[in-house]
DOMI-517825 format. One record per residue: residue number from 1; x, y, z of N, C-alpha, C in turn. Coordinates in Angstrom, 3 decimals, always signed. Atoms other than C-alpha are relative to their C-alpha. Last residue first. Layout:
# DOMI-517825
 seq      n_u      n_v      n_w     ca_u     ca_v     ca_w      c_u      c_v      c_w
 NUM        X        Y        Z        X        Y        Z        X        Y        Z
...
END
This chain:
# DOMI-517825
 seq      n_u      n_v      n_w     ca_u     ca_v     ca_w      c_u      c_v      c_w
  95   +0.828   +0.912   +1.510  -26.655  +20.526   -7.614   -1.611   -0.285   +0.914
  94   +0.718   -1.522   +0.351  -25.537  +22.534   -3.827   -1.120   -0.353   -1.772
  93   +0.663   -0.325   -1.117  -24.588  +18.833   -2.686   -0.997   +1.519   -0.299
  92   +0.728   +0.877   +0.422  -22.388  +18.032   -5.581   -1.233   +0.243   +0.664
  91   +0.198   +0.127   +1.423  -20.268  +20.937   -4.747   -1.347   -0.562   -0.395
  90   +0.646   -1.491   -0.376  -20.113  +20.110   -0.932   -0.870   +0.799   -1.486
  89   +1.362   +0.452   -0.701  -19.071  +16.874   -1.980   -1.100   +0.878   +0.249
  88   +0.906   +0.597   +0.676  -16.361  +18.610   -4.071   -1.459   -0.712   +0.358
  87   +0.405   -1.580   +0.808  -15.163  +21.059   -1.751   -1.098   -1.303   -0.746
  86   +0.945   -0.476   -0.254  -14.959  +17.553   +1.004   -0.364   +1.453   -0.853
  85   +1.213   +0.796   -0.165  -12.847  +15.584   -1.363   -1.460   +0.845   +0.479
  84   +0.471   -0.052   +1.189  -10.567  +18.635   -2.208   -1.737   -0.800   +0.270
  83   +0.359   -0.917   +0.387  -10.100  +19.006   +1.775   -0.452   -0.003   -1.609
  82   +1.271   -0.146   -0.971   -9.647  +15.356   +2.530   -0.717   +1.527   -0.426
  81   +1.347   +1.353   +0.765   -7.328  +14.696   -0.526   -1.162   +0.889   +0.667
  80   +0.104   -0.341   +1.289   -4.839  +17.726   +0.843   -1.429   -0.359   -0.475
  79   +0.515   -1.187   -0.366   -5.058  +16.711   +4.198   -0.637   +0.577   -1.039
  78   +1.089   -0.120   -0.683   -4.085  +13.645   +3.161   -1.057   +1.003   +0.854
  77   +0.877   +0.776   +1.383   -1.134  +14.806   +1.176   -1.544   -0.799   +0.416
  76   +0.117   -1.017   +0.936   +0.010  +16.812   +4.205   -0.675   -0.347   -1.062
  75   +1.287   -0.748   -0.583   -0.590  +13.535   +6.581   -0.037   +1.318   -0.851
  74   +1.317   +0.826   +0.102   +1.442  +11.731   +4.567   -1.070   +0.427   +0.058
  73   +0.361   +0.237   +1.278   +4.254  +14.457   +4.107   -0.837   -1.018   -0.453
  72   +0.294   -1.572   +0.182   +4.641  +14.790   +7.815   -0.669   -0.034   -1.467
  71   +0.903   +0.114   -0.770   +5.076  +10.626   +8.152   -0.881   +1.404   -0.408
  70   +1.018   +1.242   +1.589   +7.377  +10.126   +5.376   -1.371   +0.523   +0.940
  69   +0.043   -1.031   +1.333   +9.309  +13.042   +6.992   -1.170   -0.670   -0.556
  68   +0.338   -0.971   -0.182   +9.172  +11.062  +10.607   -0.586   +0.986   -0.996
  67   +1.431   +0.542   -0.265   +9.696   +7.793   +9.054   -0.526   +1.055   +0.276
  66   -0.064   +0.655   -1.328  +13.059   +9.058   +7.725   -2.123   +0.116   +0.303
  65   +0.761   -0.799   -1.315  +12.975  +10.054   +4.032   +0.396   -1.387   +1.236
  64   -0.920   -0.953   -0.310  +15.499   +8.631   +1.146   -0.667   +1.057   +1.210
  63   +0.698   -1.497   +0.465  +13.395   +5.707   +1.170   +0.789   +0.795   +0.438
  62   -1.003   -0.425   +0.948  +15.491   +2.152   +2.031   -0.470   +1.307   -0.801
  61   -1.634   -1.064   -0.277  +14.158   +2.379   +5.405   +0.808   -0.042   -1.286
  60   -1.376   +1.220   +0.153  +10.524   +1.290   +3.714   +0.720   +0.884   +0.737
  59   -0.804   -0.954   +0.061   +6.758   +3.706   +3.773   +1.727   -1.231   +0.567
  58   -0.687   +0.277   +0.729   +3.965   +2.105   +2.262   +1.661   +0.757   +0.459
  57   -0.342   +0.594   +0.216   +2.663   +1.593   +4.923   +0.823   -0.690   -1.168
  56   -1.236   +0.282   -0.809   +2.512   +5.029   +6.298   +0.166   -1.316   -0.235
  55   -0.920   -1.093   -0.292   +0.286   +6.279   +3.114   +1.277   -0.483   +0.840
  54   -0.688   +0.331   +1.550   -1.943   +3.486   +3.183   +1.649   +0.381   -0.263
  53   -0.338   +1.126   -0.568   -2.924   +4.707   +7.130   +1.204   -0.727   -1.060
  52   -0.995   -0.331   -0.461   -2.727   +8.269   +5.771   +0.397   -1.534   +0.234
  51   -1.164   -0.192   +0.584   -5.198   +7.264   +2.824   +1.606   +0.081   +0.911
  50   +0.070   +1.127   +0.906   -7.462   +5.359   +4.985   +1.352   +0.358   -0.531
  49   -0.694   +0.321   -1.168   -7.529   +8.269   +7.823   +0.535   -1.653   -0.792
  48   -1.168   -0.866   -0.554   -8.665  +10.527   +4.799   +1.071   -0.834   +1.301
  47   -0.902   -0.236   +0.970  -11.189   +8.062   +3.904   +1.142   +0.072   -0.467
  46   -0.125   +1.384   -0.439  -12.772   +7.586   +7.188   +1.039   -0.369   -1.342
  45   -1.306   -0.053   -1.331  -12.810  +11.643   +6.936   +0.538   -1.591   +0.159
  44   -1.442   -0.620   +0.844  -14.765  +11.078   +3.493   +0.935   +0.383   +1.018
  43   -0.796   +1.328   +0.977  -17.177   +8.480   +4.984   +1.417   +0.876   -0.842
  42   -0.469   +1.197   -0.970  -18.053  +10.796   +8.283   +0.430   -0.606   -1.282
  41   -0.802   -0.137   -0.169  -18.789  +13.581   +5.674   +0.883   -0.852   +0.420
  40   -0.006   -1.160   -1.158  -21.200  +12.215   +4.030   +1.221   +0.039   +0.295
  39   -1.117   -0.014   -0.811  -20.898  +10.731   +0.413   -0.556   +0.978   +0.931
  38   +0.481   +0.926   -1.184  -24.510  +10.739   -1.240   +1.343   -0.110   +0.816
  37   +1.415   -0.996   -0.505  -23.377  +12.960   -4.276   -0.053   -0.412   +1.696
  36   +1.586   +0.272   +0.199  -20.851  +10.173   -5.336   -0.612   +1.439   +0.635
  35   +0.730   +0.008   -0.985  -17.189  +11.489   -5.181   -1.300   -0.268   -0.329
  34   +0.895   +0.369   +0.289  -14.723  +11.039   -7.872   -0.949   -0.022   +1.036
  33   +0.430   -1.592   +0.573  -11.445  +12.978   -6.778   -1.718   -0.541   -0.205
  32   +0.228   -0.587   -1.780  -10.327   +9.600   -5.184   -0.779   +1.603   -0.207
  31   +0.149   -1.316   -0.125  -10.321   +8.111   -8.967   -0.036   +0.394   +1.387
  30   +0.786   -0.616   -0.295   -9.180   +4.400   -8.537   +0.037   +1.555   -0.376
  29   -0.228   -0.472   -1.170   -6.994   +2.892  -10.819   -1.098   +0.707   +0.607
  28   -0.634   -1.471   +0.573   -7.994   +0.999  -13.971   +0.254   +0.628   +1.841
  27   +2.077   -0.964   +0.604   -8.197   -2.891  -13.371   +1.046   +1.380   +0.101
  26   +0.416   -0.089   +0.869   -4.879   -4.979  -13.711   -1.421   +0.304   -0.314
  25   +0.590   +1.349   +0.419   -3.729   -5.827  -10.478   -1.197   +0.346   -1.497
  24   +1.224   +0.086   -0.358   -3.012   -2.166   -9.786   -1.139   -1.215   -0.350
  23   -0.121   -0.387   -1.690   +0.242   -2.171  -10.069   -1.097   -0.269   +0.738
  22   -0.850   +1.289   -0.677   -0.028   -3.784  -13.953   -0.063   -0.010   +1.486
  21   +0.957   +1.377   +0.077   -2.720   -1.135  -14.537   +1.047   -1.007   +0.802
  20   +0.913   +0.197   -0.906   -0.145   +1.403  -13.646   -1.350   -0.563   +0.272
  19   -0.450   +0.137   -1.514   +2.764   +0.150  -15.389   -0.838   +0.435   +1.089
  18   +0.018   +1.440   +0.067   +0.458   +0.211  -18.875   +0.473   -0.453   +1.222
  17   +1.061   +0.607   -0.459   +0.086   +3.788  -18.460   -0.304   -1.398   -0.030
  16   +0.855   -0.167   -1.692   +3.228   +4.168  -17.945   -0.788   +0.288   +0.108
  15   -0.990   +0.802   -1.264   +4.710   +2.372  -21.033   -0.441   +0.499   +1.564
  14   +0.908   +1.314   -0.060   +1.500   +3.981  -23.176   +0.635   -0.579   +0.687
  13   +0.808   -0.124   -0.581   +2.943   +7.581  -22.260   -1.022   -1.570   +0.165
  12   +0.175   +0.189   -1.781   +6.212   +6.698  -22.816   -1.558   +0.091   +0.353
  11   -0.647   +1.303   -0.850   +5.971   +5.459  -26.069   -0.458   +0.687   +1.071
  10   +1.294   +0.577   -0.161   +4.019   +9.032  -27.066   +0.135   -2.012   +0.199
   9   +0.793   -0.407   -1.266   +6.641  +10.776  -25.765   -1.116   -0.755   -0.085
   8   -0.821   +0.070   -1.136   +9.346   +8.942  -27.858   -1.273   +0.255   +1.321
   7   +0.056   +1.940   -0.361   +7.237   +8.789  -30.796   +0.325   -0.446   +1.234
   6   +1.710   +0.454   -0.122   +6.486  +12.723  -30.546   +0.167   -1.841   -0.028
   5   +0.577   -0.652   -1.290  +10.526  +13.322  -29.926   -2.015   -0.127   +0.033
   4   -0.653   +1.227   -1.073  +11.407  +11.120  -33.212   -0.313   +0.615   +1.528
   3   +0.554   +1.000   -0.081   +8.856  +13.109  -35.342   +0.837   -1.059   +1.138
   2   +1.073   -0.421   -1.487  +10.488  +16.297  -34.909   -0.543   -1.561   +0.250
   1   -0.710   -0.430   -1.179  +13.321  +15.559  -37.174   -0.931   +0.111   +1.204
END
């Protein structure tokens, strides 16, 4: 009885990790969390203006957001990055 809910989850988990190789022309995805030591700041803000750029191109009119929303919630999730990015650098930096 249990066994059919552990097959199930453990399908899915190889079906989407297999859909994000495929997306990603078939290498492993980047880490963005991964920061070298040697990152300055200037390259992790250039980053941050990378992801938003990314961010607003991926953005269609068939998305249940308006460009505006897609827009707010770009720059929030880039904000996001930018701040983890720079703890961690900072991090690496005190090593």
């Amino acid at each position: 009885m249990r066994l059919c809910p552990i097959a199930c989850s453990l399908a899915f988990l190889l079906v989407s990790d297999t859909a994000v190789y495929a997306q990603t022309g078939g290498r492993a995805p980047r880490d963005p969390s991964q920061v070298p030591s040697q990152t300055t700041r200037d390259e992790i803000t250039k980053r941050g203006a990378d992801y938003l750029a990314q961010c607003m191109q991926d953005w269609e009119p068939a998305t249940h957001m308006t460009k505006q929303e897609w827009r707010r919630t770009c720059e929030r999730v880039a904000q996001e990055r930018l701040k983890f990015l720079l703890g961690q650098a900072r991090d690496n930096n005190k090593k």
